[in-house]
Structures are given as structure tokens and as C-alpha cells.
N, CA, C and O atoms as a Tinker XYZ file with bonds, in Angstrom:
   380  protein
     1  N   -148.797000  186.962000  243.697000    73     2
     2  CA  -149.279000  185.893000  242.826000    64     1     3
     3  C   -148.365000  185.729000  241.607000    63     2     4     5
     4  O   -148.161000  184.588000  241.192000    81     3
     5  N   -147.862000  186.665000  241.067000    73     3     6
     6  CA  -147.567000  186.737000  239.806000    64     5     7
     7  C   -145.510000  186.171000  240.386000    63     6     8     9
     8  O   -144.868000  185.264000  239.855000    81     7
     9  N   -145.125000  186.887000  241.298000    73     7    10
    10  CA  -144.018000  186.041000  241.658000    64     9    11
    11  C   -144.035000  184.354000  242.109000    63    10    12    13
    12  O   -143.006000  183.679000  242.093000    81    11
    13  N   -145.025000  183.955000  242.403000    73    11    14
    14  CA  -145.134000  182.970000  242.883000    64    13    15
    15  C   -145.373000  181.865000  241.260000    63    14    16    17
    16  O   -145.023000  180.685000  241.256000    81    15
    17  N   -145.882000  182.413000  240.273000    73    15    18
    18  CA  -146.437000  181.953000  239.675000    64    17    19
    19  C   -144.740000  181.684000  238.389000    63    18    20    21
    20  O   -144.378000  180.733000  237.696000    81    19
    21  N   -144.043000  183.363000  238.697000    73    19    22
    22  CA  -142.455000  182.984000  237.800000    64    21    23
    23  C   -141.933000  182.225000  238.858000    63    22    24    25
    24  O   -141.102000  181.630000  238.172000    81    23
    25  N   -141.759000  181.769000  239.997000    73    23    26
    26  CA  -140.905000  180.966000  240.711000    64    25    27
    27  C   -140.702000  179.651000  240.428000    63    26    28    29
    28  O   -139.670000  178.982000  240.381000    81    27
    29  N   -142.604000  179.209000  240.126000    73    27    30
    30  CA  -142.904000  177.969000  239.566000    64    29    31
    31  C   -142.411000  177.669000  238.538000    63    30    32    33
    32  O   -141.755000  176.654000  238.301000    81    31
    33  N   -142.693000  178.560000  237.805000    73    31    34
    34  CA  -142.235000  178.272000  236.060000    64    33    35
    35  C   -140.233000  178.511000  236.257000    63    34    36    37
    36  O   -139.580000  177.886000  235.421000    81    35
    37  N   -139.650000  179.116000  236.999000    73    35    38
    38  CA  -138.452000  178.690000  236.851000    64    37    39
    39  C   -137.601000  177.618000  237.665000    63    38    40    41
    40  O   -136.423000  177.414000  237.371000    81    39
    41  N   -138.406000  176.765000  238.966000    73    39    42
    42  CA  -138.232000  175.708000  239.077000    64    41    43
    43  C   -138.571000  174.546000  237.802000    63    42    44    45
    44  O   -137.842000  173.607000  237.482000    81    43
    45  N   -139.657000  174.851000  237.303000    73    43    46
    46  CA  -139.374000  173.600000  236.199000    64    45    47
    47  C   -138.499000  173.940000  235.425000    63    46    48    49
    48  O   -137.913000  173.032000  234.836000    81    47
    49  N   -138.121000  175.281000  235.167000    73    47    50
    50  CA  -136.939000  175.153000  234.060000    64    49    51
    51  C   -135.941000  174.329000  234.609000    63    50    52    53
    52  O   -134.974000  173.898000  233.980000    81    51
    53  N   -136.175000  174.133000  235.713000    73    51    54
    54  CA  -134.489000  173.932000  236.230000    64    53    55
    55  C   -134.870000  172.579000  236.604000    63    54    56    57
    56  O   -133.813000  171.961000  236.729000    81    55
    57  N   -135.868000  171.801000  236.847000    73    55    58
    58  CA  -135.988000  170.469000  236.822000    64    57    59
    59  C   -135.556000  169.918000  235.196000    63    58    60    61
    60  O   -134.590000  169.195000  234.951000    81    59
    61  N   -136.474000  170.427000  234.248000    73    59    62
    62  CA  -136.009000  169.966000  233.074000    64    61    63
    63  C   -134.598000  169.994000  232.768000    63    62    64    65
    64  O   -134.244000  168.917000  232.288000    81    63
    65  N   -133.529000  170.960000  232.888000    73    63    66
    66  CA  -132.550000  171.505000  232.778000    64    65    67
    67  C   -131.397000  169.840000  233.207000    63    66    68    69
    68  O   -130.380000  169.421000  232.653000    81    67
    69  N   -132.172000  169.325000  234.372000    73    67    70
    70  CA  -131.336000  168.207000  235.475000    64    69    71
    71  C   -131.675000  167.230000  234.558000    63    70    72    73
    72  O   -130.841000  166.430000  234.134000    81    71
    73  N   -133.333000  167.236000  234.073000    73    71    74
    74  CA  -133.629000  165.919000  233.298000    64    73    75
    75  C   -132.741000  165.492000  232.059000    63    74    76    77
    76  O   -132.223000  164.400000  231.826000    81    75
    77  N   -132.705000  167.048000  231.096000    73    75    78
    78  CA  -131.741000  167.084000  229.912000    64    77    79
    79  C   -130.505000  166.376000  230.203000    63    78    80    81
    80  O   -130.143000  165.388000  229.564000    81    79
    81  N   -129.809000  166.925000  231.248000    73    79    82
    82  CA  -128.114000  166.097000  232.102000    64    81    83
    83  C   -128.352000  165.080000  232.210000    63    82    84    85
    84  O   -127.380000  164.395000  231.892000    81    83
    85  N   -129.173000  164.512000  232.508000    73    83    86
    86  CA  -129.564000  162.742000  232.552000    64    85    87
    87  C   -129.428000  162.586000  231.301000    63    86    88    89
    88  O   -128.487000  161.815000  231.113000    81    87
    89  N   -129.911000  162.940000  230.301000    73    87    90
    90  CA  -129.825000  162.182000  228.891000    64    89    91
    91  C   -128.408000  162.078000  228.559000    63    90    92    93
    92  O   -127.479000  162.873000  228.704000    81    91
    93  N   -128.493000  160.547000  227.934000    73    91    94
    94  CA  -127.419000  159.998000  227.047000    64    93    95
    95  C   -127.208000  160.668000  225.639000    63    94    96    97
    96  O   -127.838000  161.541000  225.042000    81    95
    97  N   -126.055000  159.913000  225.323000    73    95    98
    98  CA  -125.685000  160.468000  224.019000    64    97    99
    99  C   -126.862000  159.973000  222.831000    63    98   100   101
   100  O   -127.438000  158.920000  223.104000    81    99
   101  N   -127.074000  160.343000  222.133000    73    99   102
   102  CA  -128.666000  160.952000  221.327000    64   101   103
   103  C   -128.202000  161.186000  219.945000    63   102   104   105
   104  O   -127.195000  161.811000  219.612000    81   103
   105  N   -129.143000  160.551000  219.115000    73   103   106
   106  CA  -128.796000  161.174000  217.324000    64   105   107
   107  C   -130.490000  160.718000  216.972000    63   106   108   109
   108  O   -131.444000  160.260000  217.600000    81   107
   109  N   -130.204000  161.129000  215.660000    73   107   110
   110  CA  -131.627000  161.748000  215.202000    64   109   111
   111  C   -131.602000  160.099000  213.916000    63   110   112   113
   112  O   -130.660000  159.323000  214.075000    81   111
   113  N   -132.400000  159.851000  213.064000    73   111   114
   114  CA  -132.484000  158.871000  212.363000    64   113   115
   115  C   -133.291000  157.671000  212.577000    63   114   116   117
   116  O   -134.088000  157.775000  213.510000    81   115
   117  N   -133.287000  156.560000  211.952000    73   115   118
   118  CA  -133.970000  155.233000  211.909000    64   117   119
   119  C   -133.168000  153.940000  211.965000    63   118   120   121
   120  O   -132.506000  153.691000  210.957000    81   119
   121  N   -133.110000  152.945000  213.129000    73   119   122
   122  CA  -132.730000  151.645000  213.017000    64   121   123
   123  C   -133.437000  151.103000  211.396000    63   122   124   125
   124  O   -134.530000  151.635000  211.201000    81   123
   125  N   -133.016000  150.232000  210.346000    73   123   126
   126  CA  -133.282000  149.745000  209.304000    64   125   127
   127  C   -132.699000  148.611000  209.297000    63   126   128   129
   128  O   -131.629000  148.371000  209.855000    81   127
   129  N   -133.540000  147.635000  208.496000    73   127   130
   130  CA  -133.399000  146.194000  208.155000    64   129   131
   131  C   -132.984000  145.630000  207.077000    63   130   132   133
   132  O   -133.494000  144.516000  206.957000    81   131
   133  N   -131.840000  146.077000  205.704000    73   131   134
   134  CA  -131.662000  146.335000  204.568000    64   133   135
   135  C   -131.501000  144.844000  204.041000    63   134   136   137
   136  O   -130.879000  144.170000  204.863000    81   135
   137  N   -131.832000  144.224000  203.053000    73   135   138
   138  CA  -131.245000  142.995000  202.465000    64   137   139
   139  C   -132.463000  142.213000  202.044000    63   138   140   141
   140  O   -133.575000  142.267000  202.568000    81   139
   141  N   -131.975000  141.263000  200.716000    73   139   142
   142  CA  -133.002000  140.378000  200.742000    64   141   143
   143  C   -132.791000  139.200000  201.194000    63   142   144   145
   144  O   -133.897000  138.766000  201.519000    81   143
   145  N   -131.666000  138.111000  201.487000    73   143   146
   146  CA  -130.905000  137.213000  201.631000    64   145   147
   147  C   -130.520000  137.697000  203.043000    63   146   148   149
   148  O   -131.393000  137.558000  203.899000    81   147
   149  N   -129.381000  138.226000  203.405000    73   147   150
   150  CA  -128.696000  138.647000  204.210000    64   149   151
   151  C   -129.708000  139.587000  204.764000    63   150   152   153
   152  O   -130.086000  140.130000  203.726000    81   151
   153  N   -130.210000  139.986000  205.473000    73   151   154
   154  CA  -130.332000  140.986000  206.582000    64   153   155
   155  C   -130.094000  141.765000  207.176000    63   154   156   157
   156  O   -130.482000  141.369000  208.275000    81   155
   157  N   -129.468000  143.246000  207.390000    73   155   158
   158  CA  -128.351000  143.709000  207.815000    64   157   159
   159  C   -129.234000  145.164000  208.758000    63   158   160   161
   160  O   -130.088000  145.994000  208.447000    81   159
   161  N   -128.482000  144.862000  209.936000    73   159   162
   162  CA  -129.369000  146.031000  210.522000    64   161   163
   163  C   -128.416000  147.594000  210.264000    63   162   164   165
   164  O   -127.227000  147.285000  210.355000    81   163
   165  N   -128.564000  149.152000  209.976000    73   163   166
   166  CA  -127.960000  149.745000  209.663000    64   165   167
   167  C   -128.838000  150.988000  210.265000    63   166   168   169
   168  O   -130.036000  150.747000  210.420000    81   167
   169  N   -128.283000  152.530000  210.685000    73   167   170
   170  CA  -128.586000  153.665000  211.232000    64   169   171
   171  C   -129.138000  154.512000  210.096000    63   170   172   173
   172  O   -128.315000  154.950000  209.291000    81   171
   173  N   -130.279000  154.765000  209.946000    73   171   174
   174  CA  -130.546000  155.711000  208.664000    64   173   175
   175  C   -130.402000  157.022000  208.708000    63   174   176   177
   176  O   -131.483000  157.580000  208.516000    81   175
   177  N   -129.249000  157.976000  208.934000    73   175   178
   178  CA  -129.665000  159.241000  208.702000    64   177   179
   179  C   -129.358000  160.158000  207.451000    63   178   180   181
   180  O   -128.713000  160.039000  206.408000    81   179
   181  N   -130.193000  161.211000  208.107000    73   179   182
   182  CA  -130.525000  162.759000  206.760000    64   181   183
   183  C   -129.371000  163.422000  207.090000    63   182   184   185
   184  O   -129.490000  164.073000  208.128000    81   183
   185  N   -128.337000  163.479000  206.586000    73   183   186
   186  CA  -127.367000  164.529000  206.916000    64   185   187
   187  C   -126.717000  165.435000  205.745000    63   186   188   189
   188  O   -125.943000  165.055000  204.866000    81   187
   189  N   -127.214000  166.684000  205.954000    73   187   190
   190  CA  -126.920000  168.035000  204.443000    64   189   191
   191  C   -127.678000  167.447000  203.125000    63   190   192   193
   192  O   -127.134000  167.500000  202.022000    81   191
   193  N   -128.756000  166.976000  203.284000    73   191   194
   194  CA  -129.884000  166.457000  202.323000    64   193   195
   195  C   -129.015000  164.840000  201.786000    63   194   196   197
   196  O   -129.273000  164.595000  200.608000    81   195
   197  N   -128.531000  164.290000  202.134000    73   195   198
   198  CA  -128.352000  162.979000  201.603000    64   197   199
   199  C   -128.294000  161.899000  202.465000    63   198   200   201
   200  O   -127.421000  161.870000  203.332000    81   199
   201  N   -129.138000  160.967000  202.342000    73   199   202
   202  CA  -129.402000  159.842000  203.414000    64   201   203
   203  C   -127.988000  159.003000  203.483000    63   202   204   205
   204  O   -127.602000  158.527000  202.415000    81   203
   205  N   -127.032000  158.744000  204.879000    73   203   206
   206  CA  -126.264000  158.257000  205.073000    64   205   207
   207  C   -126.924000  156.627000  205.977000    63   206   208   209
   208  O   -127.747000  156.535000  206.887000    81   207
   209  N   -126.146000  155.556000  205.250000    73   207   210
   210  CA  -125.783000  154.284000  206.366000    64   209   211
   211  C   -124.780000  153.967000  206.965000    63   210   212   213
   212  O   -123.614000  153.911000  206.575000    81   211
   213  N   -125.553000  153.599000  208.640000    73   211   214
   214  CA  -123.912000  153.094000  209.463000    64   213   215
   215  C   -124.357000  151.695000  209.684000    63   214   216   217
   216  O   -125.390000  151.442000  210.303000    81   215
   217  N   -123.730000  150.961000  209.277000    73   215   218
   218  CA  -124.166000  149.858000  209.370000    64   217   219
   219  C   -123.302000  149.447000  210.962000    63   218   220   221
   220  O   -122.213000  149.770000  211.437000    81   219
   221  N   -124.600000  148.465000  211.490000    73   219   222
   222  CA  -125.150000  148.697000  213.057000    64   221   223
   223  C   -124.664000  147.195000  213.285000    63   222   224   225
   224  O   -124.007000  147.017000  214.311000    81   223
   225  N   -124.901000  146.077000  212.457000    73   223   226
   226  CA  -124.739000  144.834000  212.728000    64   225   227
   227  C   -125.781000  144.538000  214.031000    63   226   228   229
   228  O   -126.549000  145.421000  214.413000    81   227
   229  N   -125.733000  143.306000  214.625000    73   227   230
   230  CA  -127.056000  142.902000  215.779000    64   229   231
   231  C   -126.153000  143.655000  216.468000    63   230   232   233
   232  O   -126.202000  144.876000  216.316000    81   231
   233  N   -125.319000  143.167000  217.213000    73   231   234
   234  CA  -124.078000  144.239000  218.214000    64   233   235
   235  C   -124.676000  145.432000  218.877000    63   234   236   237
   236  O   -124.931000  145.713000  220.048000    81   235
   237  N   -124.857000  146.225000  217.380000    73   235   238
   238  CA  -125.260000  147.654000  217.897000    64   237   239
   239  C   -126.398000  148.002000  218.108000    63   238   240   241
   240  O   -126.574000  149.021000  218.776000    81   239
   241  N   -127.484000  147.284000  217.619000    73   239   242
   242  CA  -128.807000  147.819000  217.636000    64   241   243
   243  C   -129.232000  148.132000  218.750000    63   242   244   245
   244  O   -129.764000  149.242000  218.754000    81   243
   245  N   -129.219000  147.607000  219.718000    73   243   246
   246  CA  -129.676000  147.941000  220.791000    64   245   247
   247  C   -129.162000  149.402000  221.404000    63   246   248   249
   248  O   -129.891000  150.142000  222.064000    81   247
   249  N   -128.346000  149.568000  221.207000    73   247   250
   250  CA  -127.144000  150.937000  221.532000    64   249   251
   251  C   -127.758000  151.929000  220.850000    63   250   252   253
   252  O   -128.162000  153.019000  221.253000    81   251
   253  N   -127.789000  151.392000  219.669000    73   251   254
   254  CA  -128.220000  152.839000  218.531000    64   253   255
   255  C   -130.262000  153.180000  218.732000    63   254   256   257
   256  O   -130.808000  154.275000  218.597000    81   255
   257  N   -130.679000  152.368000  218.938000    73   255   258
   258  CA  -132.091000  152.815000  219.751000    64   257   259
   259  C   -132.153000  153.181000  220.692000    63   258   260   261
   260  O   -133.241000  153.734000  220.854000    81   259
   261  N   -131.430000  153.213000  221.697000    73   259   262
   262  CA  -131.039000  154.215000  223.027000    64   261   263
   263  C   -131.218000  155.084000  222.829000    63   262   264   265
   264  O   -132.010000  155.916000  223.272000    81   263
   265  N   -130.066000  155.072000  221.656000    73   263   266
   266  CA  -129.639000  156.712000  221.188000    64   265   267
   267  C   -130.508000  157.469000  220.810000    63   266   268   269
   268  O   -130.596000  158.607000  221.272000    81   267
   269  N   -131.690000  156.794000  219.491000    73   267   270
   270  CA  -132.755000  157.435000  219.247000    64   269   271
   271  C   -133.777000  157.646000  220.044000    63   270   272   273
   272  O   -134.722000  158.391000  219.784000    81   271
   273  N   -133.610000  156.902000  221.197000    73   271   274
   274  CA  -134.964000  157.022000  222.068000    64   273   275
   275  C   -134.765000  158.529000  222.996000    63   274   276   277
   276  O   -135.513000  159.338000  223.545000    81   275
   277  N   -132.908000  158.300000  222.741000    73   275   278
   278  CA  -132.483000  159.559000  224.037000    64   277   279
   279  C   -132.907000  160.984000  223.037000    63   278   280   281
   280  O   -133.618000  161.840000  223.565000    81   279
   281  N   -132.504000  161.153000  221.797000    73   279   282
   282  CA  -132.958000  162.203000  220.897000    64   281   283
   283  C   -134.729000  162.434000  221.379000    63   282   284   285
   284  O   -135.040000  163.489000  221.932000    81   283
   285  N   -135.471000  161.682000  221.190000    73   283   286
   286  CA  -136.917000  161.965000  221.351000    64   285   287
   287  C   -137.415000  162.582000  222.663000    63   286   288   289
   288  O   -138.443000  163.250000  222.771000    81   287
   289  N   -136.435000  162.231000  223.789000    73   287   290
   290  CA  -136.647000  162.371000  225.028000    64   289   291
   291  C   -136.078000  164.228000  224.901000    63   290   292   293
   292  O   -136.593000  165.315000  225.162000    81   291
   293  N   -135.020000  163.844000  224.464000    73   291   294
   294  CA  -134.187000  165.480000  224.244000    64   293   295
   295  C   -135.474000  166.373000  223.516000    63   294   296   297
   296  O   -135.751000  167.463000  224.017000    81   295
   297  N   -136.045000  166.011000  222.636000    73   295   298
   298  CA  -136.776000  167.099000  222.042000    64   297   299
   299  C   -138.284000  167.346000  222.859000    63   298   300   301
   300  O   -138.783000  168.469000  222.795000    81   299
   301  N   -138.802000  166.541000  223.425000    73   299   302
   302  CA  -139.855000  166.774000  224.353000    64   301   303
   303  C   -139.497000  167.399000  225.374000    63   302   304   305
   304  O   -140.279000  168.272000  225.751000    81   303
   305  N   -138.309000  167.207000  226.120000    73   303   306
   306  CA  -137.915000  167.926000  226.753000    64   305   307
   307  C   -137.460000  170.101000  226.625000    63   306   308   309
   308  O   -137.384000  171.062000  227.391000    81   307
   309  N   -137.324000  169.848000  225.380000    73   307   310
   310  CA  -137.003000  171.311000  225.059000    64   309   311
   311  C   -138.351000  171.732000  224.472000    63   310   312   313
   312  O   -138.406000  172.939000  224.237000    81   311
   313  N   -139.297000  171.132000  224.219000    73   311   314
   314  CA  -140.285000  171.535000  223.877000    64   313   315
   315  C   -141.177000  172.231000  225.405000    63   314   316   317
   316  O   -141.798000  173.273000  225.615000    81   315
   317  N   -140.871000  171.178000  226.125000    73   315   318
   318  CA  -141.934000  171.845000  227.382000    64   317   319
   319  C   -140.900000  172.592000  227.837000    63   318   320   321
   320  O   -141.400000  173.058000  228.861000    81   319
   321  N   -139.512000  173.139000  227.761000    73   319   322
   322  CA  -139.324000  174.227000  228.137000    64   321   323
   323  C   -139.663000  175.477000  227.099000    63   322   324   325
   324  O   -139.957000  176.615000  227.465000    81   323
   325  N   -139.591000  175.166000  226.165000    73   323   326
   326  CA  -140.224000  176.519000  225.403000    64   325   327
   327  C   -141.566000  176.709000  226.200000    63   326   328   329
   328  O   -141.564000  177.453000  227.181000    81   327
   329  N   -142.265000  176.313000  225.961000    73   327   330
   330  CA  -143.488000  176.165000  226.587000    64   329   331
   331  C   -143.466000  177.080000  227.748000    63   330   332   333
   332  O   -144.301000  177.980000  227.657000    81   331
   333  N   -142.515000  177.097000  229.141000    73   331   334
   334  CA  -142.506000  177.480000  229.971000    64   333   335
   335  C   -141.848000  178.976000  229.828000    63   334   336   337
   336  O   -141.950000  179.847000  230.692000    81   335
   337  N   -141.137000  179.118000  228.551000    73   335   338
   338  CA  -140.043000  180.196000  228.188000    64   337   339
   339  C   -141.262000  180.965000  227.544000    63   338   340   341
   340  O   -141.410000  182.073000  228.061000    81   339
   341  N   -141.685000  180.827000  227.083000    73   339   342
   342  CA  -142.967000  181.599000  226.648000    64   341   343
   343  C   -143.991000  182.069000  227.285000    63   342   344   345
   344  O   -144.483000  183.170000  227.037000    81   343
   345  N   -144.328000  181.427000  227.999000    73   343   346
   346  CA  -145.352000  181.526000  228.977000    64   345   347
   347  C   -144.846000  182.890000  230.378000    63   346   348   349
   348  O   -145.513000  183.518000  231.200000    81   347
   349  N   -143.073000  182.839000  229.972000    73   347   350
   350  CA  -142.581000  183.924000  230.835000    64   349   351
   351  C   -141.871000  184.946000  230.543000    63   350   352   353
   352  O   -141.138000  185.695000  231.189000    81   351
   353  N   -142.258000  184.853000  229.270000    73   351   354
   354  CA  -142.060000  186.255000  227.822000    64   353   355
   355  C   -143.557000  186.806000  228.565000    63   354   356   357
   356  O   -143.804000  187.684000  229.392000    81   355
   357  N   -144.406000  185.793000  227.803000    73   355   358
   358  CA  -145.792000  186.761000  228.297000    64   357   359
   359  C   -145.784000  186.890000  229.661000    63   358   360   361
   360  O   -145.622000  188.095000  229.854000    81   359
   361  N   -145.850000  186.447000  230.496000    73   359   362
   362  CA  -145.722000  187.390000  231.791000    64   361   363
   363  C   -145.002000  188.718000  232.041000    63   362   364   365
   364  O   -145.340000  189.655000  232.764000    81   363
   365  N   -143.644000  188.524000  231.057000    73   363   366
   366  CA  -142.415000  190.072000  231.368000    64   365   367
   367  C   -143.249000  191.117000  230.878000    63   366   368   369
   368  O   -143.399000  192.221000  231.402000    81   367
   369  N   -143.793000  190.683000  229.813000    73   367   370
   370  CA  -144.689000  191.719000  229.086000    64   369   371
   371  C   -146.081000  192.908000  229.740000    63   370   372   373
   372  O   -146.448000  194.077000  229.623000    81   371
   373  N   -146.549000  191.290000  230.643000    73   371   374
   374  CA  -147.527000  192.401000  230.747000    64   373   375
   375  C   -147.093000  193.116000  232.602000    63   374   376   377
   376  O   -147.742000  193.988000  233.180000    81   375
   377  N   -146.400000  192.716000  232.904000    73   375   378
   378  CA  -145.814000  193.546000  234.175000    64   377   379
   379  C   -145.101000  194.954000  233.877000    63   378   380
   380  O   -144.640000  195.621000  234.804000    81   379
């Protein structure tokens, strides 16, 4: 039971593992709409405590929400492998 049960849990590691390789290139931050007149779409990030802009123009927006969508995907993804990495700490343990 208990092999059957790490076999499972290290096939999903290794499904997730394939899913992660699917993901695109990925950054962390906010599409933004800056201007009062003009309009300007721009990338908001936190980088070493000071908020940086890349300004995105229409062009990029679509590209640069990929990107953030691919980051969100990346971190759910490593989340349910902890999940599974833990779950097979406690198993080593009590065998």
C-alpha cells in the first residue's frame, strides 16, 4: 500500500514537472494604464524594493499578460508539488 501510494505521488511529480516545461517565459508584476490625456499601457514591477516601468505600448500587452498569466500558472504549479513533496517527507518518516 504504502509503495503504491509513493508511486502515485511520484508520478504526479513528474506530470507536474512536464506541465512546468510547457510553461512560457513568465515574470511576476502588473499590466498598468498610466496617463491622464495620453494613456500608456506599461509592466509594473517590484524589483530590490523599488517599483520599475517598462513601458508596454498596445503592441505588447497582450505578450506581457501571457507572461503574467505564465508566472501564476508557475507558482500553482510548485505549490501542488510541495504539497506532494511533503506529503512524502511524511511518509519517509514514518517507515
Amino acid at each position: 500500500m504504502v509503495k503504491k501510494s509513493k508511486e502515485k505521488m511520484e508520478k504526479g511529480l513528474r506530470e507536474l514537472k512536464k506541465e512546468l516545461g510547457r510553461c512560457g517565459p513568465a515574470t511576476r508584476g502588473s499590466v498598468v494604464l498610466i496617463g491622464a490625456k495620453t494613456r500608456q499601457y506599461y509592466l509594473s514591477v517590484n524589483v530590490k524594493g523599488k517599483t520599475r516601468l517598462i513601458f508596454l505600448g498596445k503592441k505588447r500587452v497582450d505578450q506581457a499578460r501571457e507572461y503574467l498569466k505564465n508566472y501564476w500558472k508557475i507558482l500553482d504549479i510548485v505549490e501542488k508539488m510541495t504539497h506532494i513533496v511533503i506529503k512524502m517527507l511524511r511518509k519517509a518518516d514514518s517507515i
